[in-house]
VOFI-486464 format. One record per residue (C-alpha): residue number from 1; x, y, z. Coordinates in steps of 0.001 Angstrom, whole numbers, plus 524288, in hexadecimal, padded with zeros to 5 digits. Layout:
<rec><k>NUM</k><xx>X</xx><yy>Y</yy><zz>Z</zz></rec>
...
END
This chain:
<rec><k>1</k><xx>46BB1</xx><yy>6F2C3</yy><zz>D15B5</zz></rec>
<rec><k>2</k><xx>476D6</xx><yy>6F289</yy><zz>D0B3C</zz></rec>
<rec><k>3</k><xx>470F0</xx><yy>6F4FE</yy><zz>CFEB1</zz></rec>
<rec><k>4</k><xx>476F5</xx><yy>6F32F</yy><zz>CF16F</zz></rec>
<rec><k>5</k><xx>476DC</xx><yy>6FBA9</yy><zz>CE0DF</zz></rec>
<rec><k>6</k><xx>47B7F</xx><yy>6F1A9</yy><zz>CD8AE</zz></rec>
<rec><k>7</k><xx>48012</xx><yy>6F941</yy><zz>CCBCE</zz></rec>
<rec><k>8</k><xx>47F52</xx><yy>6F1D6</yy><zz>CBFB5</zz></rec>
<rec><k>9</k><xx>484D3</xx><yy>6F2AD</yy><zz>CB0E5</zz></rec>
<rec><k>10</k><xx>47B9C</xx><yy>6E620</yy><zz>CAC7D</zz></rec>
<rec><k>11</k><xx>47D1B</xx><yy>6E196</yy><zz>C9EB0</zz></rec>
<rec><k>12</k><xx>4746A</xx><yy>6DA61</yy><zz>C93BD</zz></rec>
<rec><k>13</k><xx>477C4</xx><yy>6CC2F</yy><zz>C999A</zz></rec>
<rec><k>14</k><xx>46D70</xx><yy>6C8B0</yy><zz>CA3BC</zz></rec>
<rec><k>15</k><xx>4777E</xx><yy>6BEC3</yy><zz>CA96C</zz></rec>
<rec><k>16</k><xx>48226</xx><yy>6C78C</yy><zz>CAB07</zz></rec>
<rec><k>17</k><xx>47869</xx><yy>6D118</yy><zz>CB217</zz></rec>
<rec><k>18</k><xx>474B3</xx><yy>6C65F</yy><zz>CBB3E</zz></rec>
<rec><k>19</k><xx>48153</xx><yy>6C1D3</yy><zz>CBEAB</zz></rec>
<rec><k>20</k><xx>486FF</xx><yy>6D042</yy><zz>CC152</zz></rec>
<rec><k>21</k><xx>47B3A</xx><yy>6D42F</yy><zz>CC9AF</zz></rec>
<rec><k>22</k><xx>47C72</xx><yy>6C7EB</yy><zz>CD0A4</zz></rec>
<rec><k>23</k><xx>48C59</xx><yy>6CCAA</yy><zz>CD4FA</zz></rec>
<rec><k>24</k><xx>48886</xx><yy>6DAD0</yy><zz>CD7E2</zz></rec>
<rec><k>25</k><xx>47C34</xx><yy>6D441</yy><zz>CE1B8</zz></rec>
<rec><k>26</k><xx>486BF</xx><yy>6CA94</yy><zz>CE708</zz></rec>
<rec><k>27</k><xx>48FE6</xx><yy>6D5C6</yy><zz>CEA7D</zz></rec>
<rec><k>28</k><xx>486B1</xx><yy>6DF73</yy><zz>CEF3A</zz></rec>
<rec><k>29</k><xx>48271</xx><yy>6D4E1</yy><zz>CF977</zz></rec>
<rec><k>30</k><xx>48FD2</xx><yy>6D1DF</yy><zz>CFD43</zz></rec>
<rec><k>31</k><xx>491A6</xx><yy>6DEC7</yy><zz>D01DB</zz></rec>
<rec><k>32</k><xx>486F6</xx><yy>6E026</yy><zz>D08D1</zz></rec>
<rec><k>33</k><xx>47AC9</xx><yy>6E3AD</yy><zz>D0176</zz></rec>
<rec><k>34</k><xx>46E82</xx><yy>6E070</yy><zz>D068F</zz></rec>
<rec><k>35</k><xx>467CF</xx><yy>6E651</yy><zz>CFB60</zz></rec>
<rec><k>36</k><xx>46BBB</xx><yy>6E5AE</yy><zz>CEC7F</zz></rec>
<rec><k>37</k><xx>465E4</xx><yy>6EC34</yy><zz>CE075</zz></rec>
<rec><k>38</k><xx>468AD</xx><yy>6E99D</yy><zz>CD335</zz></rec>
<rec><k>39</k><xx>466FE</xx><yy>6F37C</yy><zz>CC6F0</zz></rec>
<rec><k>40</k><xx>45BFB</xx><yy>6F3C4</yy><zz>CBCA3</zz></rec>
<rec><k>41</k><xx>45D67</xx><yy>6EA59</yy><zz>CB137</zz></rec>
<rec><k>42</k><xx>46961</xx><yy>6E3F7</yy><zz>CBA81</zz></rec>
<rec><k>43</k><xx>46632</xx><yy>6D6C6</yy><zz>CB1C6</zz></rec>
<rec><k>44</k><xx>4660D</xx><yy>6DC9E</yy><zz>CA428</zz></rec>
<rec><k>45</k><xx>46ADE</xx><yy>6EABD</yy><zz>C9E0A</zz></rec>
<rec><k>46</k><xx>467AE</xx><yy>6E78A</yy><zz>C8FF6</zz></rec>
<rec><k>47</k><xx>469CF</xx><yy>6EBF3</yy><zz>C833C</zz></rec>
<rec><k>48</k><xx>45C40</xx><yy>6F140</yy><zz>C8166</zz></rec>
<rec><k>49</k><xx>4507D</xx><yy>6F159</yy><zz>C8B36</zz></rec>
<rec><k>50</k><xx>44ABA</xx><yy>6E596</yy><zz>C84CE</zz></rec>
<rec><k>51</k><xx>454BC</xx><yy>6DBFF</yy><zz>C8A1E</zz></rec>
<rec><k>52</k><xx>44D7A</xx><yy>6DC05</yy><zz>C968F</zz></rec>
<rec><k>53</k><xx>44115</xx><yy>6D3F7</yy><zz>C90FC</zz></rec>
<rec><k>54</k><xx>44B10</xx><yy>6C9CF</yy><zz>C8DC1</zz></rec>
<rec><k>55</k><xx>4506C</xx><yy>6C6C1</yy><zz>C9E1A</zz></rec>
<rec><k>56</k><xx>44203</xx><yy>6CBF7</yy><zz>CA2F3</zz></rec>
<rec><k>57</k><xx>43ECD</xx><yy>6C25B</yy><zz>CAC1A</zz></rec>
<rec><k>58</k><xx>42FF1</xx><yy>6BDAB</yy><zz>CB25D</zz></rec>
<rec><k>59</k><xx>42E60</xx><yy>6C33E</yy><zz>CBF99</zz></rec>
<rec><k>60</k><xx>4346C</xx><yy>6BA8D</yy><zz>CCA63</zz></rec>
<rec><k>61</k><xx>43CB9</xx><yy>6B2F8</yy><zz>CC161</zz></rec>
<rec><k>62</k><xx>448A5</xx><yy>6B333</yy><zz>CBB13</zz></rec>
<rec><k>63</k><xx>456AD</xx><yy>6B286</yy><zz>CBAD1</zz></rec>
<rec><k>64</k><xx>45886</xx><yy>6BF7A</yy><zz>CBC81</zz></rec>
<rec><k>65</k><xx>44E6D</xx><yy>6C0ED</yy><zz>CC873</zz></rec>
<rec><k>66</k><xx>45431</xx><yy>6B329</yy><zz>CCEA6</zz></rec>
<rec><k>67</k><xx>460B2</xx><yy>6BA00</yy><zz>CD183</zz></rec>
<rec><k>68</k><xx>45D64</xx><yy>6C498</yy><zz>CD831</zz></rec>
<rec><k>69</k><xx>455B1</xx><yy>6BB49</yy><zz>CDF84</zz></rec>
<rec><k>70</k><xx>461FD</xx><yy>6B32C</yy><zz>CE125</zz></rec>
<rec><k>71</k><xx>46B95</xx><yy>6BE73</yy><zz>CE222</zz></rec>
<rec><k>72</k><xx>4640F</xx><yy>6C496</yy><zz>CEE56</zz></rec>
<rec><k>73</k><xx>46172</xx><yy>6B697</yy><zz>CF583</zz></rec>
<rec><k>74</k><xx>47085</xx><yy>6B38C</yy><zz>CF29A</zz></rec>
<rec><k>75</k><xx>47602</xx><yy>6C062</yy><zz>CF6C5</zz></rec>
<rec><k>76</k><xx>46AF9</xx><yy>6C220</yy><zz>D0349</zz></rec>
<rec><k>77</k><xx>46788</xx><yy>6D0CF</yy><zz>CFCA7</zz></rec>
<rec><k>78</k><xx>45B66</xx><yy>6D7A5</yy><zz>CF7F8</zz></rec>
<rec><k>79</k><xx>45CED</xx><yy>6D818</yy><zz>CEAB1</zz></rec>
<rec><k>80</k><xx>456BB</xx><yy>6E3EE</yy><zz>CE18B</zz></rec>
<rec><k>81</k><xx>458F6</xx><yy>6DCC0</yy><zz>CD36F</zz></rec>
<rec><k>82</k><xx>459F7</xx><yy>6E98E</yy><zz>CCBE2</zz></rec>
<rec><k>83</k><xx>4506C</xx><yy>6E805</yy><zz>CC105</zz></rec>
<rec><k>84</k><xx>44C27</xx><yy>6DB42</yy><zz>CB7B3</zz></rec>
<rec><k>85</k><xx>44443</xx><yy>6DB2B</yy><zz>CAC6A</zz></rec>
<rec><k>86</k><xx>4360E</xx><yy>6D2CB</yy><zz>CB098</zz></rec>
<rec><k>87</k><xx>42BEB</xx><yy>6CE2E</yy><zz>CA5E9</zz></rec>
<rec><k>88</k><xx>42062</xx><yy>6D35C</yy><zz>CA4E5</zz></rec>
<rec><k>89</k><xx>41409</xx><yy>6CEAC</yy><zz>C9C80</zz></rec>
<rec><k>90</k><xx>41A15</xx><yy>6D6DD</yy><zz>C9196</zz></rec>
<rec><k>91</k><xx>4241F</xx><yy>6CF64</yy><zz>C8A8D</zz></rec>
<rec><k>92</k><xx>42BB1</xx><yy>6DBBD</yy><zz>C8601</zz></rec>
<rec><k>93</k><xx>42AF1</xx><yy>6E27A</yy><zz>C92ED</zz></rec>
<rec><k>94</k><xx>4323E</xx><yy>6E11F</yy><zz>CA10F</zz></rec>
<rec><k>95</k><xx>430DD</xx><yy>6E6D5</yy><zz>CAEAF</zz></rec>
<rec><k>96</k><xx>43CF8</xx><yy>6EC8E</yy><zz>CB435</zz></rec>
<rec><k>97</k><xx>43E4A</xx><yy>6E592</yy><zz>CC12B</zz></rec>
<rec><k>98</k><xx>44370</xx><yy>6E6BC</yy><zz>CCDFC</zz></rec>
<rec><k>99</k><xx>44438</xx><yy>6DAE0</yy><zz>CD4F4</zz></rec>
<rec><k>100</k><xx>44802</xx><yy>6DABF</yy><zz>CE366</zz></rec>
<rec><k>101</k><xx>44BA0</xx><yy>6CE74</yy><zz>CEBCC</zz></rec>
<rec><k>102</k><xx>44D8E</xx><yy>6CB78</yy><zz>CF9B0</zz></rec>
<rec><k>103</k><xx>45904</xx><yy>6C413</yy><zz>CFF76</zz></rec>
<rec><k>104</k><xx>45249</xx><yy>6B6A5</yy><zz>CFFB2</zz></rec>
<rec><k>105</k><xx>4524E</xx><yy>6B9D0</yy><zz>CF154</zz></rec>
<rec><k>106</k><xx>4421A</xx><yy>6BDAF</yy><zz>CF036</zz></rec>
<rec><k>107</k><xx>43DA3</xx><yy>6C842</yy><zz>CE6F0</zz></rec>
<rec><k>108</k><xx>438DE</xx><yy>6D225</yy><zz>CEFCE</zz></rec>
<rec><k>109</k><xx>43461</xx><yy>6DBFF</yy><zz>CE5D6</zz></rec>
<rec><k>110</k><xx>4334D</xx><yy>6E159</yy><zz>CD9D2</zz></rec>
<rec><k>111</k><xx>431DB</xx><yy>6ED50</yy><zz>CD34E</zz></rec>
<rec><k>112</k><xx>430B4</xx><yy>6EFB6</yy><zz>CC422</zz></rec>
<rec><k>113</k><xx>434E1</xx><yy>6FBAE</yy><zz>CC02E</zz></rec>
<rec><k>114</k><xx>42B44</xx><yy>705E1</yy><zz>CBE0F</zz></rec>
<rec><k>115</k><xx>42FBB</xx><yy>712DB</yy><zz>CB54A</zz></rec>
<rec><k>116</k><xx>436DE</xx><yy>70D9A</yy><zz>CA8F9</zz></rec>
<rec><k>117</k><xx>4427F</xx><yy>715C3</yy><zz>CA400</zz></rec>
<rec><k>118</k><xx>4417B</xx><yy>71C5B</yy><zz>C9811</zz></rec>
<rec><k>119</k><xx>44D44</xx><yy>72595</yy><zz>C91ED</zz></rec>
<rec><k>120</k><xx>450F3</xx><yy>72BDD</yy><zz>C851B</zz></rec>
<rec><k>121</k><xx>4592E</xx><yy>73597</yy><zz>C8096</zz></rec>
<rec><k>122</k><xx>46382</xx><yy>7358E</yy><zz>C74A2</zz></rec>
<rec><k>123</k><xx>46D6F</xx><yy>72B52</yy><zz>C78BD</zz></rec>
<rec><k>124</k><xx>464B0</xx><yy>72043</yy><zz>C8074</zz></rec>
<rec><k>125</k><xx>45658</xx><yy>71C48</yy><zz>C8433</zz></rec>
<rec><k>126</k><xx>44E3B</xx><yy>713B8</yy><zz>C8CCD</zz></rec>
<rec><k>127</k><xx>44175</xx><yy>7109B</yy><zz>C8E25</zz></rec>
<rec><k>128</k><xx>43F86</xx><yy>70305</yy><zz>C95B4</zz></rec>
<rec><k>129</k><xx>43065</xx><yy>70501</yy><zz>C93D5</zz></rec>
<rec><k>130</k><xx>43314</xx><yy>6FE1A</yy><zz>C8869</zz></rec>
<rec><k>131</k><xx>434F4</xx><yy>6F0B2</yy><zz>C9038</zz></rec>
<rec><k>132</k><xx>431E4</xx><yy>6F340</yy><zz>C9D17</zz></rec>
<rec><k>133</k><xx>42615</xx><yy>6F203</yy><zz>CA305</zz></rec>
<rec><k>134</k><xx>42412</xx><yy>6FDA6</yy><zz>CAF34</zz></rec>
<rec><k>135</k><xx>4214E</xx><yy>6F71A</yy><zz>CBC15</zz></rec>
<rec><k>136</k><xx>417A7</xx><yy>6FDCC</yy><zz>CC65F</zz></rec>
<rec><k>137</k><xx>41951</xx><yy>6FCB0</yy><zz>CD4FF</zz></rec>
<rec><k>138</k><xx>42396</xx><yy>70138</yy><zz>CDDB8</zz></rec>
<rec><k>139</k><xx>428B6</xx><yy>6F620</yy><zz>CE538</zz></rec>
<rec><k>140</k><xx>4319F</xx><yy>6F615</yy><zz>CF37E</zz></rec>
<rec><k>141</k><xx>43410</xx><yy>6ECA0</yy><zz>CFBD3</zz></rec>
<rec><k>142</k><xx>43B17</xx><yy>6E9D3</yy><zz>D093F</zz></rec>
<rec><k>143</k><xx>449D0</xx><yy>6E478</yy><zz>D0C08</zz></rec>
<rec><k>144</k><xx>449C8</xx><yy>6DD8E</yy><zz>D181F</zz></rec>
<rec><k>145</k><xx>456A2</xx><yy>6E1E2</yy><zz>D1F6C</zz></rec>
<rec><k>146</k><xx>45A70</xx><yy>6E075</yy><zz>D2DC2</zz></rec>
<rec><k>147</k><xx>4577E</xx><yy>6EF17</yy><zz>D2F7C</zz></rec>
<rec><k>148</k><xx>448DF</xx><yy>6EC32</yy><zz>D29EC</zz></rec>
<rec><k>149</k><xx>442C5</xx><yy>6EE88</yy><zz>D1CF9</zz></rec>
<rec><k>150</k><xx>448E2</xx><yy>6F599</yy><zz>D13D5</zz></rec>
<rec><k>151</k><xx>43E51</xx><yy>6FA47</yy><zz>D0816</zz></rec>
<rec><k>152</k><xx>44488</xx><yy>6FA83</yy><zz>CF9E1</zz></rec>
<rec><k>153</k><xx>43D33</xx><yy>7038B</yy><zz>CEF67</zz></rec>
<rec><k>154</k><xx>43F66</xx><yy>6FE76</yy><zz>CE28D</zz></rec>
<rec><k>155</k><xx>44197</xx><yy>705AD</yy><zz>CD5C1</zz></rec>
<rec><k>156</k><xx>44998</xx><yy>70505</yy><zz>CC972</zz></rec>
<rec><k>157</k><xx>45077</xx><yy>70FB8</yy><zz>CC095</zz></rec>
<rec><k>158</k><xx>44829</xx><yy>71885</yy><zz>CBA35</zz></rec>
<rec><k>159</k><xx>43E15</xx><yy>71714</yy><zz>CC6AA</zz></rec>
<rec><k>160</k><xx>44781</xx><yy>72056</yy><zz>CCC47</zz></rec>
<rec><k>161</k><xx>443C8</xx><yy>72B56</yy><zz>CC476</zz></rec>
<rec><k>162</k><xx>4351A</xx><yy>72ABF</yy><zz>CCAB6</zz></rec>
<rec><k>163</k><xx>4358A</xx><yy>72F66</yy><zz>CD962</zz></rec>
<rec><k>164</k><xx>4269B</xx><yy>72A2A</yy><zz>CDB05</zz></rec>
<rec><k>165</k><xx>42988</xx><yy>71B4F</yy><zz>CDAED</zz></rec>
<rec><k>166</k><xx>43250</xx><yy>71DEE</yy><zz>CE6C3</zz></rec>
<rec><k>167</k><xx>428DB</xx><yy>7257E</yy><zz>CEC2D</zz></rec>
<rec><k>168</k><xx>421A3</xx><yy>71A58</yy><zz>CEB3A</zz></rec>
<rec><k>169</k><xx>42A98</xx><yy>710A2</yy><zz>CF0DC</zz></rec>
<rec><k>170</k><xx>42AE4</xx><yy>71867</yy><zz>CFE0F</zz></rec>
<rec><k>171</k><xx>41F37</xx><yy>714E3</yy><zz>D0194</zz></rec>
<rec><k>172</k><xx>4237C</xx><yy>70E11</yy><zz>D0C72</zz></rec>
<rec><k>173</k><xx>431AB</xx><yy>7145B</yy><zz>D09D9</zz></rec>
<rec><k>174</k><xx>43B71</xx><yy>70C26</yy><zz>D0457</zz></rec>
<rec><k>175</k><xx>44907</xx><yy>70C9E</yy><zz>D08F3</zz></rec>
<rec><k>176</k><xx>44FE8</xx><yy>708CA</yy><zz>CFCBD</zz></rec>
<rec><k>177</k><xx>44C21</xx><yy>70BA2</yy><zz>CEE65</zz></rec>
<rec><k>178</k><xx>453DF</xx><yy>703E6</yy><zz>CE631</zz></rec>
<rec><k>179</k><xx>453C8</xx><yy>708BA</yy><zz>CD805</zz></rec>
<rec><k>180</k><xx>45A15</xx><yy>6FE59</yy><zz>CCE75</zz></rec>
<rec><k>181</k><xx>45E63</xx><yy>7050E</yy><zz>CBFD5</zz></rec>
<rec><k>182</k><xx>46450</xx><yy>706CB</yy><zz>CB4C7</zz></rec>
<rec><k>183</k><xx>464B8</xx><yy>71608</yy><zz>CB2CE</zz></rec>
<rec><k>184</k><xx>46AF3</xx><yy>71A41</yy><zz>CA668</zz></rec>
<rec><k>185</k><xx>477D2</xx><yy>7221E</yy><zz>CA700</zz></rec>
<rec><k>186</k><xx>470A3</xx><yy>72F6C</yy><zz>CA247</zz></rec>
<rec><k>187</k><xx>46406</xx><yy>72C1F</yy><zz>CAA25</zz></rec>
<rec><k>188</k><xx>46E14</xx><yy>728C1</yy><zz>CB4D3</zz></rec>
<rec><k>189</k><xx>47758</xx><yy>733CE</yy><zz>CB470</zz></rec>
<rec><k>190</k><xx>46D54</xx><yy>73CA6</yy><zz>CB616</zz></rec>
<rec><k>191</k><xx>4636B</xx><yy>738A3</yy><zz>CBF1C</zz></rec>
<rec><k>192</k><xx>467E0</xx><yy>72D08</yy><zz>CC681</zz></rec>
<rec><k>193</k><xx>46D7B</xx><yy>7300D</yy><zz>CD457</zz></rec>
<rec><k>194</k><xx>4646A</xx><yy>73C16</yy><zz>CD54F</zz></rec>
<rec><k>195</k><xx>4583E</xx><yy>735C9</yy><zz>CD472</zz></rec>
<rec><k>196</k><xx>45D3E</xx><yy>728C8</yy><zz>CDDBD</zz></rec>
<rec><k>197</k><xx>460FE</xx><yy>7334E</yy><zz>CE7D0</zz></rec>
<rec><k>198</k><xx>453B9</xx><yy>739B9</yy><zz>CE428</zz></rec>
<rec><k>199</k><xx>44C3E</xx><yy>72ABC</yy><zz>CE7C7</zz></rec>
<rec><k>200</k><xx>4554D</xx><yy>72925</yy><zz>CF42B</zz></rec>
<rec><k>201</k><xx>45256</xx><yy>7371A</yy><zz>CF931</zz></rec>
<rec><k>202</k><xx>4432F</xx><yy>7399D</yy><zz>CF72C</zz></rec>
<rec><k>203</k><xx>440A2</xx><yy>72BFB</yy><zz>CFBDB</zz></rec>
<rec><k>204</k><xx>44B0C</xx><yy>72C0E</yy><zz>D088E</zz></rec>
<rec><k>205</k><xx>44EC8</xx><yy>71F2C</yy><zz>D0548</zz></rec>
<rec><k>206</k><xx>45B8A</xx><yy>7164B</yy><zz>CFE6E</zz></rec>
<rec><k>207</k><xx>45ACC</xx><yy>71479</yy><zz>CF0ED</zz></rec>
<rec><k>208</k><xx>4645C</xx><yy>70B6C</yy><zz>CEB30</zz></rec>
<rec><k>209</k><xx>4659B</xx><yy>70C7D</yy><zz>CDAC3</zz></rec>
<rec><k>210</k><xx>46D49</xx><yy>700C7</yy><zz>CD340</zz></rec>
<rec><k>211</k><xx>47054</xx><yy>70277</yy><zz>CC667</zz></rec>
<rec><k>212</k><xx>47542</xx><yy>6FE15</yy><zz>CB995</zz></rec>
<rec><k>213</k><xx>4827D</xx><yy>7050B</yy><zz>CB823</zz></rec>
<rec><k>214</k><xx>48AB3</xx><yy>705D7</yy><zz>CAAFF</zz></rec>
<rec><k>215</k><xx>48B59</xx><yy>70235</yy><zz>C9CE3</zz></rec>
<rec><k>216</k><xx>4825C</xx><yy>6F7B9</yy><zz>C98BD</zz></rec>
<rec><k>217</k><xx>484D3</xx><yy>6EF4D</yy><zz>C8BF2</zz></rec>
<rec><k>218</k><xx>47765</xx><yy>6F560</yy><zz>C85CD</zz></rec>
<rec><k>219</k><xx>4812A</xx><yy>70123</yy><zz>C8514</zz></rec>
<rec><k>220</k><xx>47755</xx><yy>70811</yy><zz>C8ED2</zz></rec>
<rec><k>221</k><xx>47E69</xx><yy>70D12</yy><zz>C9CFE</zz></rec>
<rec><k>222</k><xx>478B4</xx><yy>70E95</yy><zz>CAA5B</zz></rec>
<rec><k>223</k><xx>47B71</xx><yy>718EC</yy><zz>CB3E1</zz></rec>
<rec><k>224</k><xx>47E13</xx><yy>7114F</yy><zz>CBFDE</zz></rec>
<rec><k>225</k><xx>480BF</xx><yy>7161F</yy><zz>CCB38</zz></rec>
<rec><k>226</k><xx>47BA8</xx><yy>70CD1</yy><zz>CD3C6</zz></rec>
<rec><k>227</k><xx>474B6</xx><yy>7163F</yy><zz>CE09D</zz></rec>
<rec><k>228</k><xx>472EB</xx><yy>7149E</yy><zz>CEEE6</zz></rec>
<rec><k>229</k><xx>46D9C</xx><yy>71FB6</yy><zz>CF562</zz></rec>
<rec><k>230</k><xx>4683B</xx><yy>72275</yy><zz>D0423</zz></rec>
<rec><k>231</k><xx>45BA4</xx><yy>729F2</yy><zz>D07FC</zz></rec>
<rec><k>232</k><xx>46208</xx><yy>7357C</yy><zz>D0792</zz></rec>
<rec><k>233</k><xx>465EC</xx><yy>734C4</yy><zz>CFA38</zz></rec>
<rec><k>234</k><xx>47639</xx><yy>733CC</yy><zz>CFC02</zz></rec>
<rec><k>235</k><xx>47BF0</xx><yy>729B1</yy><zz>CF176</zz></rec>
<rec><k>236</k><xx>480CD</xx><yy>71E32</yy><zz>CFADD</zz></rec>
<rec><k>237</k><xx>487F3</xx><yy>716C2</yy><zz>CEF80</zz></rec>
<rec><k>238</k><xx>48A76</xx><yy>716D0</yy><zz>CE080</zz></rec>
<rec><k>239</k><xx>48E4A</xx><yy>70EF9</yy><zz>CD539</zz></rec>
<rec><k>240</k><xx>4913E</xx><yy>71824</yy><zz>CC992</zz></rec>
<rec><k>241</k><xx>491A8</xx><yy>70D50</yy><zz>CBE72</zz></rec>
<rec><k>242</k><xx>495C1</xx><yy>6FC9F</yy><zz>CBD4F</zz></rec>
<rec><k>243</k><xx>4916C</xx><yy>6F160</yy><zz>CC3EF</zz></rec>
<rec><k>244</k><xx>490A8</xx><yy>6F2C7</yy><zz>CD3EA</zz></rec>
<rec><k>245</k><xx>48AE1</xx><yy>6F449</yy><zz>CE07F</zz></rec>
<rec><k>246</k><xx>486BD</xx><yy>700FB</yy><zz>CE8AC</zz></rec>
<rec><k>247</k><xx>48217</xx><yy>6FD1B</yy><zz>CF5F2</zz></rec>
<rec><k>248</k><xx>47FA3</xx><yy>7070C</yy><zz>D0300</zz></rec>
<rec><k>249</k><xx>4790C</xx><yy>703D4</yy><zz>D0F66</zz></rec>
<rec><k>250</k><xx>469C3</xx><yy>7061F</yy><zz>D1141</zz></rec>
<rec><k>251</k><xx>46A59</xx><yy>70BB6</yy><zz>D1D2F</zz></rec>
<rec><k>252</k><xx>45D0C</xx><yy>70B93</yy><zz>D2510</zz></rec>
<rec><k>253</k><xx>46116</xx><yy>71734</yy><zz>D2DCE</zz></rec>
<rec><k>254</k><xx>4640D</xx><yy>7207E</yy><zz>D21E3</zz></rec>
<rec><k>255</k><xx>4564B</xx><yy>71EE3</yy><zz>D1E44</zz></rec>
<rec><k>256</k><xx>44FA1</xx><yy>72172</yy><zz>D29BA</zz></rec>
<rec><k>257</k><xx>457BC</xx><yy>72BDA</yy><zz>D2B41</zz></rec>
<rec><k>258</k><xx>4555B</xx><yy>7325D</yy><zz>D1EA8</zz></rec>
<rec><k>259</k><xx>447C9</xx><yy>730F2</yy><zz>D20C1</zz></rec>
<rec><k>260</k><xx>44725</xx><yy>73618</yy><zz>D2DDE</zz></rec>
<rec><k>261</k><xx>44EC8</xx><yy>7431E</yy><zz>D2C80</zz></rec>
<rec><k>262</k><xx>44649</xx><yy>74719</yy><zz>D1F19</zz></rec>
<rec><k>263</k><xx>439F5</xx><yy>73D78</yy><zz>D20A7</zz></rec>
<rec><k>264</k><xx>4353C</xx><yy>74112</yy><zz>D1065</zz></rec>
<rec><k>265</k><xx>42F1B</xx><yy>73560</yy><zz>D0E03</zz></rec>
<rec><k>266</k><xx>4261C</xx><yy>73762</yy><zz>D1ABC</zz></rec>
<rec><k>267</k><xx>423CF</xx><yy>74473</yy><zz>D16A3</zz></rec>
<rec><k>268</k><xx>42077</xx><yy>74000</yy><zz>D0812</zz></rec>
<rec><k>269</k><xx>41560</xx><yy>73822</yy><zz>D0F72</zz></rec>
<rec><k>270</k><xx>40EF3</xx><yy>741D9</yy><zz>D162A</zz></rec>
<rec><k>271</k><xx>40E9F</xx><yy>74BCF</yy><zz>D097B</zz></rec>
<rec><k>272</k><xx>4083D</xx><yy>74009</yy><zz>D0273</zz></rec>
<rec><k>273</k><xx>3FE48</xx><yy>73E7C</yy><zz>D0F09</zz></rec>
<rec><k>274</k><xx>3FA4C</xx><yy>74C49</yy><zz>D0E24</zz></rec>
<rec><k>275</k><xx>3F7EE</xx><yy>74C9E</yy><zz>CFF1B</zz></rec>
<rec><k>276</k><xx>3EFBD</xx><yy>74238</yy><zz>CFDAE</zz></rec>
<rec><k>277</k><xx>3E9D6</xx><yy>749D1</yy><zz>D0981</zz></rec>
<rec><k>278</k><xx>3E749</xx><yy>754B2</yy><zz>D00B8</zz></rec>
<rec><k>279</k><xx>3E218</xx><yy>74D43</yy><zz>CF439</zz></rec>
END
């Protein structure tokens, strides 16, 4: 299964957004992809954090949630729509969403993000607390392919930072994580590859991260580089910064492979067994 990054530098115009994630899904099918994820906030990088409560949209509908639904049925791919902003019953907050839909162009999933970012030091700071509301399940779900299911783990940004909530997607193990974001360039610079490799390595699976990439109009910039890497933690493909795709091969063999020469996650289970054993 061909999977697909795509790397975005989205702007303050919803419409613009919409129409440039549109091309990059259009493209990423055309070669090949079977699988396409866009980055978190793909529809809106604002000028301040409150600009999401202005697009937030009800759950199920929505212009922004009919065309991913239209984009996978049109281009025949599973479709991981980044992140959108989704009401809630508070008026001045949003859940940070990530809607995924199935070739026939059904929602299939959806997982709001759980740990909310928050940053400061003596040039920038974050704290999207102050708008977003913190979802509380994992969610996975299977991608039918002709080689059978493949389970996708889902996650966004600043999840990667807590190893638990993939711990928690392994059970079953996924086969893909797929972590949409918008990393800042220090956040980035620092920590980003390291802990994706981290997530790919302790969990012997693929984990694919797309990202925004560049400088946004709000004046803030994104790290980028837009990940793929195998079970075994090599870096299959890269996008450093700008608008593009990253795409590598899922490869069902690699897997199995990883997990048969150093079975971890099997041996994780049966140090779990034996300590609730003990208690």
């Amino acid at each position: 299964m061909k999977i697909a990054a795509l790397q975005m530098v989205s702007t303050t115009r919803l419409a613009d957004n919409l129409v440039a994630a549109q091309r990059l899904i259009a493209r990423a099918a055309g070669e090949g992809a079977d699988l396409v994820a866009l980055p978190e906030h793909f529809c809106l990088m604002g000028h301040s954090d409150r600009d999401k409560l202005l697009i937030a949209e009800p759950p199920g509908h929505g212009s922004i949630q009919q065309m991913l639904s239209h984009c996978a049925h049109e281009n025949s791919v599973w479709l991981i729509g980044g992140t959108l902003p989704l009401r809630t019953d508070d008026s001045q907050r949003v859940l940070n969403a990530c809607c995924a839909f199935a070739p026939d162009g059904t929602q299939v999933a959806r997982y709001d993000k759980i740990h909310l970012f928050r940053y400061r030091n003596d040039l920038e700071q974050y704290d999207e607390g102050s708008v977003i509301r913190s979802g509380s399940e994992p969610v996975a779900f299977d991608v039918d392919t002709r080689e059978g299911a493949v389970r996708v783990g889902l996650s966004v940004c600043y999840d990667l930072r807590f190893p638990e909530l993939y711990r928690a997607l392994m059970d079953p193990p996924c086969d893909l994580l797929v972590v949409p974001a918008a990393f800042t360039h220090t956040t980035g610079r620092a920590h980003w590859e390291v802990l994706l490799r981290a997530r790919a390595i302790e969990n012997q699976c693929y984990v694919m991260a797309p990202a925004q990439g560049g400088r946004h109009e709000s004046g803030r910039r994104t790290w980028g580089h837009s990940l793929i890497v195998d079970p075994w933690g090599e870096v299959l493909g890269c996008r450093d910064e700008g608008a593009g795709i990253v795409m590598a091969q899922l490869d069902r063999e690699r897997l199995s492979s990883v997990r048969s020469q150093l079975p971890a996650l099997s041996h994780r289970s049966d140090f779990l067994r034996a300590l609730r054993a003990s208690h």
